[in-house]
C-alpha positions in Angstrom: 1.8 14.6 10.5 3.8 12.6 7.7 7.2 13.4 7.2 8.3 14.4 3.8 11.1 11.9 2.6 11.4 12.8 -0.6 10.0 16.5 -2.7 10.8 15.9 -6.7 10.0 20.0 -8.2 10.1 20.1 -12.3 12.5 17.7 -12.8 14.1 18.0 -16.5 16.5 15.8 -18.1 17.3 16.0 -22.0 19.9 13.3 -24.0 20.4 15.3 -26.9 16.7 15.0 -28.9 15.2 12.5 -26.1 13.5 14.8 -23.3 13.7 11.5 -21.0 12.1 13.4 -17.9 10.0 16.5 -18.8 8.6 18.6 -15.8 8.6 15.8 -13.4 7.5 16.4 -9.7 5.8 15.0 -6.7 6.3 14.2 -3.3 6.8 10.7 -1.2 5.7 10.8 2.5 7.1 8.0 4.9 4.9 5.1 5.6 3.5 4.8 2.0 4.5 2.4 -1.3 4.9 4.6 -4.4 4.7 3.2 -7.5 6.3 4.9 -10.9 4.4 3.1 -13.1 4.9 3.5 -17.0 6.1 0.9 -20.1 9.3 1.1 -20.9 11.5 4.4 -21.7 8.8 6.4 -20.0 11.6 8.4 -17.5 11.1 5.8 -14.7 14.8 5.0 -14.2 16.5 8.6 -15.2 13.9 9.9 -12.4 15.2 7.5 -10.3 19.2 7.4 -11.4 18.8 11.9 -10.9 17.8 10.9 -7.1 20.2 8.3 -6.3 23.2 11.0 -7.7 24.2 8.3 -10.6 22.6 10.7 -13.3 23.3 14.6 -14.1 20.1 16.3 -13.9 19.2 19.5 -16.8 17.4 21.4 -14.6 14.9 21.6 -11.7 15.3 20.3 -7.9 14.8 17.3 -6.0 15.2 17.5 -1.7 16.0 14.8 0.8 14.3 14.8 4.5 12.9 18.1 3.9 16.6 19.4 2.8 18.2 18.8 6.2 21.0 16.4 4.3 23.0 17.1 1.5 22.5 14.2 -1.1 25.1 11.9 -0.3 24.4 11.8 3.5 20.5 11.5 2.5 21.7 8.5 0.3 22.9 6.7 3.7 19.5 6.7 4.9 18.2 5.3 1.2 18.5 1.4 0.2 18.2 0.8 -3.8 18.4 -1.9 -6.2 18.6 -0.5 -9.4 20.6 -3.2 -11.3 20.7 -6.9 -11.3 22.5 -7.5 -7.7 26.0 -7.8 -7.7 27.5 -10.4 -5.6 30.5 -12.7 -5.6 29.0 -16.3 -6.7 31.3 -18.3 -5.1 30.7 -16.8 -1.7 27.8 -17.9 0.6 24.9 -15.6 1.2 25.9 -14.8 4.7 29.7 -14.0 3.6 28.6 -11.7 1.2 25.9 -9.6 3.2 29.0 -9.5 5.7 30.9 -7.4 3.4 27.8 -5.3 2.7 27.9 -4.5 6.4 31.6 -3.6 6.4 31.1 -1.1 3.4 28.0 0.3 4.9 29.3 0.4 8.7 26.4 -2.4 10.3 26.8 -4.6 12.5 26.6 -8.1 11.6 24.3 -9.2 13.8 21.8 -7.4 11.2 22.4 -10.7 8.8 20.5 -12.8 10.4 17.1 -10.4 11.0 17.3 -9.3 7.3 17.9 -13.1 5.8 15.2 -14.2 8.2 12.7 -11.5 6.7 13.6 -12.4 2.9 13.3 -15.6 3.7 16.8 -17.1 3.2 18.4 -17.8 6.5 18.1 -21.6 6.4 20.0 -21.1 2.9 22.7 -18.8 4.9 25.6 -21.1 3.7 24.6 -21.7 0.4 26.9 -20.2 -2.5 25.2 -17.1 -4.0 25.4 -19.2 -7.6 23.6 -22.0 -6.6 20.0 -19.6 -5.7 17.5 -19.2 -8.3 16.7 -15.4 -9.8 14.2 -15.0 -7.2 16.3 -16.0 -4.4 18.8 -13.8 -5.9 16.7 -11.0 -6.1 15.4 -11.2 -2.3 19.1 -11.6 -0.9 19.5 -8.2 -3.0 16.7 -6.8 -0.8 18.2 -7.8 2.6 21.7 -6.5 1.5 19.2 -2.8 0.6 17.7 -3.1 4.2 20.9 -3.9 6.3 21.2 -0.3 7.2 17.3 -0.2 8.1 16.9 3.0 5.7 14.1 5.3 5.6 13.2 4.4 2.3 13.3 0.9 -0.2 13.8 1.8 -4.0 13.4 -1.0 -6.2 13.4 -0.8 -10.1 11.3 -3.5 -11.8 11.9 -5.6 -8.9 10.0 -8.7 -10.8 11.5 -8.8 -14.1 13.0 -11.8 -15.4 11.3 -14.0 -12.1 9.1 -17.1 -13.1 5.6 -16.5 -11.6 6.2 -18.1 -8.4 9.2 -15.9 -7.4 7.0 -12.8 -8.9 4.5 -13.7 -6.3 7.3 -14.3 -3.1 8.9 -10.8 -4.1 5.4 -9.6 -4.0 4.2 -10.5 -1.0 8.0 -9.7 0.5 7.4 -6.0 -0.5 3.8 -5.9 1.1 5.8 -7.4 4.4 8.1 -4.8 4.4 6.1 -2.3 3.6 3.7 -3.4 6.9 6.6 -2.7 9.4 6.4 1.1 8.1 9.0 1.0 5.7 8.8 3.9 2.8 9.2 2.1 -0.5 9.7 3.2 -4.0 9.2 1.0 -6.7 9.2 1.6 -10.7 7.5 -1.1 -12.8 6.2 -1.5 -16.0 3.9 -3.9 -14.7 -0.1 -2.8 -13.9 -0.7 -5.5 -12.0 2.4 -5.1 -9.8 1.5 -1.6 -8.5 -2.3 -2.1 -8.1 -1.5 -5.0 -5.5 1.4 -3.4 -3.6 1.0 0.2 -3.5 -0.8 2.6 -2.0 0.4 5.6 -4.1 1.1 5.7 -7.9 2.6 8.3 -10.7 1.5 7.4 -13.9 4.6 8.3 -16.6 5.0 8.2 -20.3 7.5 9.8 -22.5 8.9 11.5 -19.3 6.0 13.2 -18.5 3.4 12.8 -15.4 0.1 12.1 -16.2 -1.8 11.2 -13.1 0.3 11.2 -9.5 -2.3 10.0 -6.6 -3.3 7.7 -4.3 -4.1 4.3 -6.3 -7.7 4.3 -5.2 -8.1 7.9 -6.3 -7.1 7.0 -10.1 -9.9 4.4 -10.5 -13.1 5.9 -11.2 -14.9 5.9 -7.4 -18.7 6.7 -9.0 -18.1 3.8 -12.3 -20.8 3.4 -14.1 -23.8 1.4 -14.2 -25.0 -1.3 -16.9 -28.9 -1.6 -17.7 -30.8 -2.3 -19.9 -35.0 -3.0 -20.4 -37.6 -3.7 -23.1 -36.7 -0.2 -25.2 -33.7 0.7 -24.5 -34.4 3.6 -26.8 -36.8 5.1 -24.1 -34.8 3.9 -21.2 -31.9 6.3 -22.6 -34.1 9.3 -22.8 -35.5 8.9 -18.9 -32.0 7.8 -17.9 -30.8 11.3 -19.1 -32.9 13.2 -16.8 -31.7 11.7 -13.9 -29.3 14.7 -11.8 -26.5 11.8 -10.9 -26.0 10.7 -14.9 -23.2 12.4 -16.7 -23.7 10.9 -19.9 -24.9 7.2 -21.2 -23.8 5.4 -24.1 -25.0 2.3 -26.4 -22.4 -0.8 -25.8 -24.4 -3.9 -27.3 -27.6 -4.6 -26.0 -26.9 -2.5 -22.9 -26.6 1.2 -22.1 -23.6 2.2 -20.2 -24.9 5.0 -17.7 -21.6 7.1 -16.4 -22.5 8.8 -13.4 -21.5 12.6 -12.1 -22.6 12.0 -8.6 -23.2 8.7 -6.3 -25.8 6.5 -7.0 -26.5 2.8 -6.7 -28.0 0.1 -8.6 -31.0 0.1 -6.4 -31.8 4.2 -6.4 -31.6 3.8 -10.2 -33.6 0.5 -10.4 -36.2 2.7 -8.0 -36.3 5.7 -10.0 -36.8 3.6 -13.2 -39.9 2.0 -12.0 -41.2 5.0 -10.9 -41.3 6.5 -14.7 -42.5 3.1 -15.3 -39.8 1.1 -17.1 -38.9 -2.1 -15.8 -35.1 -3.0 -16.5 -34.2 -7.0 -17.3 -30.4 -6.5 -16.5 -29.0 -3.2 -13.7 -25.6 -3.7 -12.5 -23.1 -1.9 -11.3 -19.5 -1.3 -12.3 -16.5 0.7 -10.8 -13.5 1.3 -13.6 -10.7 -0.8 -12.9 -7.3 0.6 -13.0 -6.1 -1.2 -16.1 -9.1 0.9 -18.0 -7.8 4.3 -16.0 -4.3 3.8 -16.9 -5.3 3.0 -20.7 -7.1 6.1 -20.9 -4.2 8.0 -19.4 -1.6 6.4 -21.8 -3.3 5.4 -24.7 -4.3 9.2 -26.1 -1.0 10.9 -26.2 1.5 11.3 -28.4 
């Protein structure tokens, strides 16, 4: 039975003309990576600022732990970077995660499992000025997880890293996230969320248009490509087949969308039978850039 961490119900939050968040809800269960995934002034961080008490919702309800905490108890249980971190630059990476445990009532002996998991304890000593963005950024995720909260939110966690430290915070994320941790994380990116989470809600102009597992918003049936001799003729018999939705002309090939499960094979089979032999039959599944196109790309 998963735990409910966090329920969102018809969130609304309006600047003046802007409806930043309109009718915003879902649900995040422990053990799994969310992704909020949407360009830029799509609600991500308002959603996120209404949770973390830093912004005044207009209406609706959000509920911590099933509502067993108030928000600011809930909030001890939560780790979030939500801005660029914020640490003295003169101080050593160790000295300053010390003081992160004095405000958040750890132990220090925390420092060293957290630095070691980021991957920064042999640069303990090091002045927080001297380490790269990256290095900045993962130190910021060790101070989040002193605590050992219940859930990880990270906005645009990436942003601003070369391509190298992109790809440490990356696979950091996934390492967390394989000890059980609960993480949140809002990015602009596509890329990002298909490789690291396992759940995803889709916003644009503060609305929701698809909130589901990742797998579940690319298209599981796809489609097949084929095409033979006449493709004129191959359309017509392709059309009578139960599993095909619909096919459509892209170049020399006919796309065949499918309503039902079929593969390349049972098609290739059923084409012979009616006695047309195909010289290309492959098959496709929709990859979540084309899903979250189609989702963004028709609204308003």
């Amino acid at each position: 039975m998963h735990k409910t961490i966090l329920s969102i119900n018809n969130l609304q939050k309006k600047f003046r003309r802007v409806h930043a968040v309109n009718d915003v809800s879902f649900t995040i269960e422990k053990g799994n990576v969310y992704g909020i995934l949407g360009p830029n002034g799509s609600g991500k961080s308002t959603t996120l600022g209404i949770i973390l008490n830093v912004v005044n919702k207009t209406s609706g309800t959000y509920s911590w732990f099933g509502g067993e905490k108030e928000t600011h108890e809930a909030l001890k249980k939560v780790g979030a970077i939500i801005e660029r971190p914020n640490f003295y630059p003169y101080m050593s990476a160790y000295e300053n995660l010390k003081l992160v445990c004095k405000i958040k009532n750890v132990p220090y002996s925390k420092i060293q499992q957290k630095l070691t998991l980021v991957g920064l304890w042999e640069r303990k000593d090091s002045a927080f000025r001297t380490f790269s963005l990256g290095m900045k950024q993962r130190l910021a995720i060790a101070s989040a997880l002193l605590n050992d909260p219940e859930l990880l939110i990270l906005d645009e966690p990436t942003t601003g890293l070369a391509p190298q430290g992109i790809r440490q915070i990356r696979d950091l994320i996934r390492e967390i996230a394989s000890t059980g941790m609960t993480i949140l994380l809002a990015s602009h990116l596509l890329d990002e969320v298909e490789k690291v989470c396992s759940h995803v809600v889709v916003m644009r102009n503060g609305k929701v248009l698809y909130n589901g597992s990742v797998n579940g918003m690319v298209g599981t049936e796809g489609f097949i490509e084929v095409s033979a001799q006449d493709n004129n003729g191959l359309a017509v018999i392709l059309k009578q087949h139960p599993a095909v939705s619909h096919t459509e002309k892209s170049e020399d090939k006919i796309l065949v969308h499918l309503s039902a499960p079929l593969e390349a094979w049972e098609l290739n089979r059923y084409l012979a039978e009616k006695g047309v032999y195909v010289n290309h039959l492959t098959k496709r599944t929709h990859s979540l850039e084309e899903e979250f196109l189609k989702l963004t790309g028709n609204q308003n």
